[in-house]
C-alpha positions as CSV (number, residue, x, y, z in Angstrom):
1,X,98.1,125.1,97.9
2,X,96.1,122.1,99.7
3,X,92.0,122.7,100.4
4,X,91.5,121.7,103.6
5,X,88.5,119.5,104.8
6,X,88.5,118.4,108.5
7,X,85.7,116.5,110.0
8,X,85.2,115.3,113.9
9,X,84.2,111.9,112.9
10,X,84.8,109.2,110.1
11,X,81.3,109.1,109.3
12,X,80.5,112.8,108.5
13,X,83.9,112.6,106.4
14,X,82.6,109.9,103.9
15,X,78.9,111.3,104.0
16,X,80.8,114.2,102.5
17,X,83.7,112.5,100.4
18,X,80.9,110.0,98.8
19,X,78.5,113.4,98.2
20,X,81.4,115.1,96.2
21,X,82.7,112.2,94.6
22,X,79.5,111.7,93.2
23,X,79.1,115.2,91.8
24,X,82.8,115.6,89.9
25,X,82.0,112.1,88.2
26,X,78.5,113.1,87.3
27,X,79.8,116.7,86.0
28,X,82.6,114.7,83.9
29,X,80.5,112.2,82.3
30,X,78.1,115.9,81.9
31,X,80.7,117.3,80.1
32,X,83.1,114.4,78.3
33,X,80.3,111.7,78.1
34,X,82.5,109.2,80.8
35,X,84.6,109.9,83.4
36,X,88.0,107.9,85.1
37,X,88.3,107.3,89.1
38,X,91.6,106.0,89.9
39,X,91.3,104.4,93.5
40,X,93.8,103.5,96.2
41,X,93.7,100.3,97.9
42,X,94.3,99.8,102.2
43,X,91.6,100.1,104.8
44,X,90.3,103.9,105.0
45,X,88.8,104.5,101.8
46,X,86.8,101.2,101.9
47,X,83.7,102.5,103.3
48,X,83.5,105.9,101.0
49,X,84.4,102.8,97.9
50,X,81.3,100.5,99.5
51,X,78.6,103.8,99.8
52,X,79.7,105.1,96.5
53,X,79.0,101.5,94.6
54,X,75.1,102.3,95.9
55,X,74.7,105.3,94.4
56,X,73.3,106.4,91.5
57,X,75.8,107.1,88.9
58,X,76.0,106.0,85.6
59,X,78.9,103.6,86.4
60,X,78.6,102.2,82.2
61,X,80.2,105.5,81.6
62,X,82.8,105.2,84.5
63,X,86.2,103.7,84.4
64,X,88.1,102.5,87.5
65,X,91.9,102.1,87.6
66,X,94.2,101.5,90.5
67,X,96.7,104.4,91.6
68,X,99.1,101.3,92.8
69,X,99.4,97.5,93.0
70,X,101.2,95.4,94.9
71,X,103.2,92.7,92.2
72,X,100.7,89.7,93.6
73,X,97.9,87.9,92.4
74,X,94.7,89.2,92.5
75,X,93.1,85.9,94.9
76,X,96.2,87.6,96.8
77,X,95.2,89.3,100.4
78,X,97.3,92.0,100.0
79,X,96.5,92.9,96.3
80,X,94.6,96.4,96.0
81,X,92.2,95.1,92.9
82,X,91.0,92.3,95.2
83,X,89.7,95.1,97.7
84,X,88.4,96.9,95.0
85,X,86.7,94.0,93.6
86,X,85.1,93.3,97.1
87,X,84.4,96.8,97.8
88,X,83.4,98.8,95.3
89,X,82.7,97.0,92.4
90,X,79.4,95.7,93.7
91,X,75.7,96.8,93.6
92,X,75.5,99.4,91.2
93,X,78.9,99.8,90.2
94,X,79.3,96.0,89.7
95,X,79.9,95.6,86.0
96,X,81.8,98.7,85.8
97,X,85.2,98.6,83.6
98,X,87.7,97.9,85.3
99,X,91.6,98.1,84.3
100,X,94.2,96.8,86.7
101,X,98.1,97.0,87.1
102,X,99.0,93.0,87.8
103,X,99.7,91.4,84.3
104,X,101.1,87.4,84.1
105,X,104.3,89.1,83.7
106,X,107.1,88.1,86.8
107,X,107.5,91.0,87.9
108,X,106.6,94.8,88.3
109,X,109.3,95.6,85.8
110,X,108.6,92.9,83.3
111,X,105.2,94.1,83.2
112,X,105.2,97.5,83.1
113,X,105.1,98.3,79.9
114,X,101.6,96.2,79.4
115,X,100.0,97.8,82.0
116,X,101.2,101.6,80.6
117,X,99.6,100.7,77.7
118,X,96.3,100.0,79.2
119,X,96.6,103.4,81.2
120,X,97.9,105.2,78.0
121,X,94.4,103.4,76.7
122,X,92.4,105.4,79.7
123,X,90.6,108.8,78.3
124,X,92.8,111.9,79.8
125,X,92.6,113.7,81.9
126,X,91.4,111.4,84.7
127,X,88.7,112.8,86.4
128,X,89.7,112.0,89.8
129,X,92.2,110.0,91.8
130,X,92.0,109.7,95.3
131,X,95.3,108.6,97.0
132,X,96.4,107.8,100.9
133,X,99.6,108.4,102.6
134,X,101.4,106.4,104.9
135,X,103.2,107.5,108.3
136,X,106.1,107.4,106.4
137,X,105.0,110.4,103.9
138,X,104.8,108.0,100.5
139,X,101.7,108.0,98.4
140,X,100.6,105.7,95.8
141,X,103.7,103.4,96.0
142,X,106.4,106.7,96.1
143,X,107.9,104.9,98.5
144,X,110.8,107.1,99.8
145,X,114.5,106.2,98.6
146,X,112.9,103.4,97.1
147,X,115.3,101.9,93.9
148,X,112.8,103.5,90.7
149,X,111.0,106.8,92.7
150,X,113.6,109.2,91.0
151,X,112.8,107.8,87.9
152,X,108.9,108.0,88.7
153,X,109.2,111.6,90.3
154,X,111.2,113.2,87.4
155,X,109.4,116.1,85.9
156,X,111.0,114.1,82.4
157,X,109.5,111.5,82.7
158,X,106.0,111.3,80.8
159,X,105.0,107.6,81.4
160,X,101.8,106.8,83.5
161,X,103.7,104.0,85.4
162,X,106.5,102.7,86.9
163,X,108.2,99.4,88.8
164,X,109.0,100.3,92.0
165,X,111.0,98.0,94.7
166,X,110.4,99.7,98.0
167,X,113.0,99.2,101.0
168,X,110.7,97.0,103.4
169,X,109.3,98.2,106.9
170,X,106.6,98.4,109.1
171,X,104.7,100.6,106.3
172,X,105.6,98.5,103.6
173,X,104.8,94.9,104.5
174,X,106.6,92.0,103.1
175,X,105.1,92.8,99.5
176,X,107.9,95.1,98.7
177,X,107.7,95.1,94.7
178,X,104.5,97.3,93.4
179,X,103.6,98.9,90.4
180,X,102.4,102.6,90.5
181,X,101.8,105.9,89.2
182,X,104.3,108.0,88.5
183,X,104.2,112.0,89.4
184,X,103.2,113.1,85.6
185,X,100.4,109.8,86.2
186,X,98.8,111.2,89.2
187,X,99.0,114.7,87.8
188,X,97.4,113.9,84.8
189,X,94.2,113.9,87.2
190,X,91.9,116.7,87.0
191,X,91.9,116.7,90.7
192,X,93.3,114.5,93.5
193,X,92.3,113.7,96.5
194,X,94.2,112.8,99.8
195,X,92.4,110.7,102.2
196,X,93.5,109.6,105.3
197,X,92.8,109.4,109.8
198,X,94.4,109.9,112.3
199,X,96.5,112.6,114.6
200,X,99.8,110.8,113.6
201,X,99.2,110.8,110.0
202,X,97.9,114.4,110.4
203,X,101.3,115.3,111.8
204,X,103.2,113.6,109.1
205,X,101.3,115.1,106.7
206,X,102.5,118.7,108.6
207,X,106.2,118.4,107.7
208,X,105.8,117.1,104.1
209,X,104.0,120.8,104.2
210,X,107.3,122.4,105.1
211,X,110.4,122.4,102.9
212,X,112.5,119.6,102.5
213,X,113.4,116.9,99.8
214,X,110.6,115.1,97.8
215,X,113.1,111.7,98.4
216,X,112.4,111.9,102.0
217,X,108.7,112.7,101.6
218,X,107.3,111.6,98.4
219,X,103.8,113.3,98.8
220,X,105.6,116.3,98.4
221,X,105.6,115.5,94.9
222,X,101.5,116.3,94.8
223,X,102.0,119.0,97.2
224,X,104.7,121.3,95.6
225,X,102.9,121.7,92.3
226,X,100.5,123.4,90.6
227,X,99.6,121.2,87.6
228,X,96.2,119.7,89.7
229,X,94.5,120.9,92.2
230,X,94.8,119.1,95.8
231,X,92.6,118.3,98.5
232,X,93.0,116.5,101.8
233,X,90.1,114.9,103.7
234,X,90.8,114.3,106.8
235,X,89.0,113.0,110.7
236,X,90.5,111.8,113.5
């Protein structure tokens, strides 16, 4: 079961998304002493990254990780830690510790098994992930029927990550090869949160609700569980 939040504008969504984020990671580093907030890259979550990075937290006890990477450089315009790095590791949450996904390796599959063993290194349970979805129903990089998402969706499967090689489109861009967390590494979250806008998205997001296989859909993979608890934010 998905909590709901719908907002009539972008603004009062963030205003609200940057007020709760703030008090799960304060109640974690409460409760544990530090707290983990893995972050998506793309365009809608940069403004609830750029408010939160002024607030008050106690970012020396945060960690940030990605969800997914794109298998580029990080002076790359398309890599998600560069729009991390611009947007919410700055002002207060500038020297936070950060752990990325892109390693010197060749590629996502070559360096996979450095990167799981910086996640591996990452306190569990993460405190909170927050995750997209694309008109095309994948999350993360789950892209759908993409050569490695069985192996990243399979209940047997207990690594963080995996090397995925997405079939390229519209959605996915030319930067096809990405890095990402499996369905046991996004559900090792203590909760996750689904951000994105739109009607169209909103629609999408309707029939990966309804029955049908996770291949086709993968966001179904957070929605037909009941390992973490899942909410969507959502405004036009």
């Amino acid at each position: 079961m998905v909590r709901e939040f719908f907002f009539e504008q972008r603004n009062h969504l963030f205003t609200a998304l940057v007020a709760e984020c703030h008090d799960v990671l304060s109640e974690a580093i409460s409760k544990h002493g530090h707290a983990v907030l893995l972050v998506s890259g793309g365009t809608t979550p940069a403004p609830l990254y750029e408010a939160l990075s002024k607030s008050d937290l106690n970012w020396k006890k945060i960690k940030v990780a990605l969800v997914d990477e794109r298998w580029v450089d990080g002076s790359h315009s398309a890599s998600n830690e560069a729009l991390i790095r611009r947007s919410l590791l700055i002002n207060n949450a500038r020297n936070v510790e950060f752990v990325g996904m892109k390693t010197a390796a060749a590629t996502a599959a070559a360096g996979q098994a450095e990167t799981e063993s910086r996640y591996q290194a990452l306190p569990q349970p993460f405190t909170l992930s927050i995750v997209g979805m694309g008109i095309d129903g994948h999350t993360a990089s789950l892209f759908p029927h993409a050569p490695g998402l069985a192996e990243a969706l399979s209940e047997d499967n207990k690594q963080l990550t995996a090397a995925i090689n997405a079939v390229q489109s519209e959605v996915t861009g030319p930067n096809t090869e990405r890095l990402t967390l499996t369905r046991n590494g996004l559900l090792k979250s203590e909760r996750i949160i689904i951000l994105f806008t739109g009607e169209d998205k909103l629609t999408v997001f309707g029939k990966a609700q309804q029955p049908g296989p996770v291949e086709d859909m993968p966001i179904r993979a957070l929605l037909n569980q009941e390992q973490a608890p899942v909410e969507l934010y959502w405004a036009p």
